[in-house]
N, C-alpha and C positions, 0 to 999 in steps of 0.2 A: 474589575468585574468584566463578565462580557459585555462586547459593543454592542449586542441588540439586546433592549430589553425584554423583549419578550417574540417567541417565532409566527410570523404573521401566518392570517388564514389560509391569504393564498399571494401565490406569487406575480406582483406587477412586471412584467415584461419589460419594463421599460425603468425598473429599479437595478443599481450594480451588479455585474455580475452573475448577471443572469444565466448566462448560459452558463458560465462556470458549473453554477449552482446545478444545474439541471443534467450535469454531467457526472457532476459527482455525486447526486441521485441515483443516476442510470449505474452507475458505477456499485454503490450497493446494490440494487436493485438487483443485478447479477451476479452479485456475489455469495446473495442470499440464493439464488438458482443452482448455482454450481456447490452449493454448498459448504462457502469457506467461512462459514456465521458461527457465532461461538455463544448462542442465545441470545443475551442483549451487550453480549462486551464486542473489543477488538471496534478498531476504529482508522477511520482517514480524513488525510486534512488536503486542504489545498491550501497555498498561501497567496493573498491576492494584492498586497501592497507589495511598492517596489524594492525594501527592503527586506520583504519574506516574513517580518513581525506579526501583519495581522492578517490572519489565517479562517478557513470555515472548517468546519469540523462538526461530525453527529452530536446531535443532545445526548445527553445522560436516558440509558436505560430506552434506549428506541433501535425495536428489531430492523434490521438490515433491509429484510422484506419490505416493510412499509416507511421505509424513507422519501419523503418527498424535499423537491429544492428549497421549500420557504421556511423547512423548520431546520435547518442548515446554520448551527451557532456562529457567530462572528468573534473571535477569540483576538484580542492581543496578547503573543507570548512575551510582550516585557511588562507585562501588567503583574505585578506581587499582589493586588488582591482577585485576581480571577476565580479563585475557588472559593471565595467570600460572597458569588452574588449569588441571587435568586434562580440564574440562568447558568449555575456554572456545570462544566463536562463532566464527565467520569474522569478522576482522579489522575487513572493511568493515564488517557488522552491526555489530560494536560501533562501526566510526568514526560513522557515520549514525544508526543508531537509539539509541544513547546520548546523543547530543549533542540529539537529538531530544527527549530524555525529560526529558533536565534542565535544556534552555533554552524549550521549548513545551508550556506545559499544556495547550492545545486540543488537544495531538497524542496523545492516548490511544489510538492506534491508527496503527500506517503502515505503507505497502506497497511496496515499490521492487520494479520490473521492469524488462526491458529490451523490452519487448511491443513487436510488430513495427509496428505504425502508430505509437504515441506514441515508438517512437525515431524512426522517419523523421522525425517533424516536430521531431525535438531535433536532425536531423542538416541541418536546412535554415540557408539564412542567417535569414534571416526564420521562427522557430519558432512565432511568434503562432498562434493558431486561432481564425482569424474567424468570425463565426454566419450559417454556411450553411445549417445546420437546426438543428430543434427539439434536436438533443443537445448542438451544440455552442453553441447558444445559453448551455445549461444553466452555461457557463462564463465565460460574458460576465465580463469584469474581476474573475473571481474565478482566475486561474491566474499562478501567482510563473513569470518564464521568466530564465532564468540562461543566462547565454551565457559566463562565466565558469571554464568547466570546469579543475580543476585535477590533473587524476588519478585514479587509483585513491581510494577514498572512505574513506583510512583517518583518524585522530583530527582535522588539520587543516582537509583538506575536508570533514569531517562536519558541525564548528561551524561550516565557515562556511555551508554549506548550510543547517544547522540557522534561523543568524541572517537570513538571507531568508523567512521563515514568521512576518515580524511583524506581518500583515495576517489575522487571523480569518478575516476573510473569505476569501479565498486558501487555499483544502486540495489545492492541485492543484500541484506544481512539475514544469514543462519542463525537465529538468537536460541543457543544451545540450549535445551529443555524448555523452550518456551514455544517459536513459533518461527514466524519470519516479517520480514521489513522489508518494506521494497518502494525508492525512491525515484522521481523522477521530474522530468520541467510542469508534465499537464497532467490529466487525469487522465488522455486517452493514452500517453507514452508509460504511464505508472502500470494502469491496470493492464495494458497488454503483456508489460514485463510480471507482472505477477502471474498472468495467464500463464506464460511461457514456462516460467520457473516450475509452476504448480504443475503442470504436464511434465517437464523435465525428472521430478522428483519421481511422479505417478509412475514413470517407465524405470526409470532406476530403482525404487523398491519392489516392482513388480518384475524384474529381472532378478535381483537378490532373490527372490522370493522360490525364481526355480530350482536356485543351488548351483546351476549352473557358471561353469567361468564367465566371466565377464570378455566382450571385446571391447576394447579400452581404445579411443582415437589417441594419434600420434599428437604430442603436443605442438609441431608445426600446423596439422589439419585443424585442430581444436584452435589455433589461434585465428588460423585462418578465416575460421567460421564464423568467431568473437567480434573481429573487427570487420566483417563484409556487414554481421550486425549492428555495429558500432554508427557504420557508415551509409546504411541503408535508409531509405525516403523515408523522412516522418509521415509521407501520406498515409503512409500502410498501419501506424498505431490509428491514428486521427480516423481512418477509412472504417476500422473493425469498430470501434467506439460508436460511430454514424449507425452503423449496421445495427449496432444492439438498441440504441436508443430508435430506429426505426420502427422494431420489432414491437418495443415497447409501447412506443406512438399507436401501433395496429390492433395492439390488443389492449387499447384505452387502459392501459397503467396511470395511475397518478401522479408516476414520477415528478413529472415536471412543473406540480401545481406550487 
């Protein structure tokens, strides 16, 4: 079952995980703003034990909008009755982000949406994203693309989506007619990489869209790009994450209750 019985009123400061908690808050909290919310589905986790098994993740059926840190479920994915308790996830959540936790240690962190550019281009024949600019350079032969779709993402398709992320390099999955996946160590390294993605798509189907040829970068530029990204300061995820949970602090959001 899950590990908290039940999600407190409000959050002790001085209880685990706190900030985690409160980032992965903020972390819906704008995803519901930018619009990547898919009513009350679609869902992220963070894993916060050292073995990446037990994990937080949304309650079942609670808008992105009004996430706050304390009602933030505490999930073990090697637990076989987790969907048996009182407090358990939405179904998919545990098919994906379980299977996630306990077959990919790089994936201490994951975001599934169904955001409106990165499903377009899961909805194409051809889902690739080639390096038309500097963002989607950012992705050059780092994105898993699954053309494989098998359903709704309960335990099955979860491992098997899971076992496609056996490339480190690859924190980005194209899940063909569905949506996308996007992994990484924190909340503030995941959701910047989905930010990025989610612009990289927005400009490539909006270049599709004039008809016009494509400028396509040279795959030496495009790698180039890939790994200055690769290798660039984590302050700069960590910094933009600050920034938005600022915002949120200013304009007495509840995130972080």
């Amino acid at each position: 079952m899950a590990l908290d019985a039940a999600a407190p009123a409000a959050l002790d400061h001085n209880a685990p995980f706190t900030e985690e908690r409160r980032d992965l808050a903020a972390a819906f909290r704008w995803a519901a703003r930018y619009n990547w919310h898919e009513a009350v589905a679609n869902h992220f986790s963070l894993a916060v034990s050292q073995d990446g098994s037990q994990f937080l993740c949304n309650p079942c059926n609670r808008h992105f909008s009004l996430m706050k840190a304390s009602e933030l479920l505490m999930i073990d994915a090697n637990d076989p009755l987790t969907m048996e308790g009182p407090n358990a996830p939405d179904p998919t959540t545990w098919g994906l982000h379980g299977a996630l936790h306990r077959r990919v240690p790089h994936a201490r962190c994951a975001m599934h949406v169904h955001s409106k550019y990165a499903t377009v281009l899961a909805c194409l024949e051809d889902p690739k994203l080639p390096p038309i600019d500097q963002n989607s350079a950012m992705f050059f032969n780092r994105v898993v693309i699954d053309t494989n779709y098998g359903g709704l993402a309960f335990e099955e398709e979860g491992e098997r989506c899971a076992a496609l992320f056996s490339d480190p390099r690859c924190k980005v999955m194209v899940m063909g007619n569905h949506g996308i996946m996007v992994i990484g160590e924190t909340v503030a390294e995941t959701f910047d990489r989905l930010y990025y993605f989610e612009r990289a798509a927005e400009n490539y189907v909006t270049a599709l869209m004039t008809g016009r040829p494509l400028s396509v970068l040279s795959d030496k530029v495009a790698e180039s790009v890939a790994r200055g990204i690769d290798e660039y300061p984590v302050e700069q995820s960590d910094n933009h994450l600050r920034e938005l949970r600022e915002i949120l602090d200013k304009e007495g959001d509840g995130y972080a209750t």
